[in-house]
N, C-alpha and C positions, 0 to 999 in steps of 0.2 A: 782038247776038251772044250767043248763051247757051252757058255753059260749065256741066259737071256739079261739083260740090259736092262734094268726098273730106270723110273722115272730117280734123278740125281733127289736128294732128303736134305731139304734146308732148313736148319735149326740154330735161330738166332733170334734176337729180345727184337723188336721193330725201332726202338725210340731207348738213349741212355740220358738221363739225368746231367746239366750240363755241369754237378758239381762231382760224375762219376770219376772213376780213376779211367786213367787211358787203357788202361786193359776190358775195361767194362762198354768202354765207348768203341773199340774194337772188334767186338761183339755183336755189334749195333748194324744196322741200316739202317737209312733215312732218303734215298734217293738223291744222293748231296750231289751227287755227279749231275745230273740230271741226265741231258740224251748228250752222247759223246761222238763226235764225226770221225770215225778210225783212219780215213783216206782224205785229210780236208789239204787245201791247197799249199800249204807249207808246211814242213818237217816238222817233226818233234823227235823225241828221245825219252823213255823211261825204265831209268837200269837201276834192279836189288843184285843185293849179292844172290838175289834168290830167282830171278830170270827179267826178263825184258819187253815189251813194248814198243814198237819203235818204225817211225814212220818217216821214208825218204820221200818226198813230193817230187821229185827229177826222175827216177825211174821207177814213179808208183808202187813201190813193195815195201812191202812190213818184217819186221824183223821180230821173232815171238820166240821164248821159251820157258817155260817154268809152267808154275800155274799165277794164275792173274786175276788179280776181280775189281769191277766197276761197280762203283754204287748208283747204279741209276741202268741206263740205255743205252745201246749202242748204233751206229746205222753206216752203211755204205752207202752213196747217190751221186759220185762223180763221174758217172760215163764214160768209167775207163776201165781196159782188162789189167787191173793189180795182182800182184803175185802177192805170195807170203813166203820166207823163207822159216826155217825150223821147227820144232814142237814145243805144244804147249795147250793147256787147256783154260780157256776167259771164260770166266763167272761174272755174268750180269743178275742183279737183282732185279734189273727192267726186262725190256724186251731186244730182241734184234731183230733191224730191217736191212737186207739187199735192195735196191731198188734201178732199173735201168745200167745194172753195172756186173761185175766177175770179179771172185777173188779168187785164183787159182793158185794151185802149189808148182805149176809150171805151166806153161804157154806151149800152144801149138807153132810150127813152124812157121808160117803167117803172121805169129803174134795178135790172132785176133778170137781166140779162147783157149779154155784149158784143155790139157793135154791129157787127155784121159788114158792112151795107151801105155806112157810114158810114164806116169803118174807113182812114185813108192812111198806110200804113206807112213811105211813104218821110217822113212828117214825125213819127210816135210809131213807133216799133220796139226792142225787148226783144231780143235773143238773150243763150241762155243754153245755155254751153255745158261739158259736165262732162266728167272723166278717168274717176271712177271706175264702179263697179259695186257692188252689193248693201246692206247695213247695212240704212238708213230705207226700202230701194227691193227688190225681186226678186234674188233675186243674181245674174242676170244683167243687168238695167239697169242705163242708167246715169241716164235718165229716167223715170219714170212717175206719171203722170198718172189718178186715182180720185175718181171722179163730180167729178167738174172740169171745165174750163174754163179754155183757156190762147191769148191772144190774143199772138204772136212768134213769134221763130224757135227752135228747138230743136234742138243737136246733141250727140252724145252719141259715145265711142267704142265705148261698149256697145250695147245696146238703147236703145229708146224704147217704152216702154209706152202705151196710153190704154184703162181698164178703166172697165168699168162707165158707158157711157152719157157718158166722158167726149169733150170736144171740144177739139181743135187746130187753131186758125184762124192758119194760119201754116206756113211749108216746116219739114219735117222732115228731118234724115241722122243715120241711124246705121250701125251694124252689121246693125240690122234694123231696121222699123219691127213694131209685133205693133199693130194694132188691136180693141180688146176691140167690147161688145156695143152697137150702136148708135151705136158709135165714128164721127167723120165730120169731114173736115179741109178747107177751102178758105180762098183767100187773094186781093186784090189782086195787081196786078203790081206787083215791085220795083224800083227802078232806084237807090237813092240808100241803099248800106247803109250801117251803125252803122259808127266808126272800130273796126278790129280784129278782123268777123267774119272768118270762113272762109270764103270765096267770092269775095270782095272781091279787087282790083288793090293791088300794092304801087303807093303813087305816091311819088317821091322830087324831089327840091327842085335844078330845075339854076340854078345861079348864073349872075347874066351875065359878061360878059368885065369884066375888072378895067378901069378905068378912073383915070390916073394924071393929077393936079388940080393946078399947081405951087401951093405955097402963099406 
């Protein structure tokens, strides 16, 4: 059965009180992240018991699962073809930029784009999906994508851009989609999304009947 894809519903206070409780400030955005470099030139690491994050600078790939969110922006612009390994869905409250670069869930033979034929999203998939609009991006997007290359999903409450000969191998929702010049987007079938996209079934947990044990 296939159902349409509305734009992701963010519903959160903008600004908390700094004498809130931490459950109230959690609630919150403020942009605190500011624009965050997902591919910058040395590693990082960010592990919950609830998924991950995580950035080798040696052989440019990310390591993602769960669901994830940044308070602010995010951007790729290192002029390199980067992989991603696993699933997981990143919530920006800003926007996301590609910029002269590729993030692919596998690499072509050559190592020098993704691997479109080869590509099964229901076992590596990437969505990324933002609130905002303009800054590092068009001030109407809320994605956009320059001579790039971007292998996931992509949702945006704004725009979605892809200029300049870039490609989106993966479903798109926004506001609009704008395809620039030579622009060109296709995908695999999905069946098995990231915890937490947007399209996605809520599933919830029925307990069985109590069962009383004399001791």
């Amino acid at each position: 059965m296939t159902q349409p894809l509305n734009n992701p519903a963010w519903n959160y206070n903008i600004v908390a009180l700094p004498t809130a409780s931490d459950a109230a400030k959690l609630a919150c955005r403020n942009d605190s992240a500011g624009t965050f470099n997902l591919t910058p030139s040395t590693s990082y690491t960010c592990q919950t018991a609830g998924g991950e994050l995580s950035w080798n600078a040696t052989t440019k790939t990310l390591t993602v699962s769960g669901t994830i969110f940044i308070d602010g922006s995010a951007y790729i612009n290192n002029g390199a073809v980067n992989t991603y390994t696993g699933q997981a869905s990143l919530y920006l409250s800003g926007t996301f930029l590609i910029k002269n670069s590729k993030l692919c869930a596998g690499v072509n033979a050559g190592g020098t784009s993704c691997d479109t034929a080869g590509w099964d999203p229901n076992t590596t998939l990437l969505g990324i999906i933002t609130n905002g609009s303009g800054g590092q991006v068009n001030s109407w997007d809320g994605v956009q994508l320059v001579s790039a290359m971007y292998q996931g999903a992509l949702f945006a409450s704004a725009d979605i851009d892809t200029d300049t000969t870039s490609n989106a191998d993966g479903p798109l929702c926004a506001s609009a989609v704008n395809l620039g010049q030579s622009a060109n987007t296709s995908f695999p079938a999905i069946t098995i999304l990231p915890i937490g996209m947007p399209g996605g079934f809520a599933i919830y947990a029925q307990p069985d009947n109590l069962i009383y044990i004399r001791g």
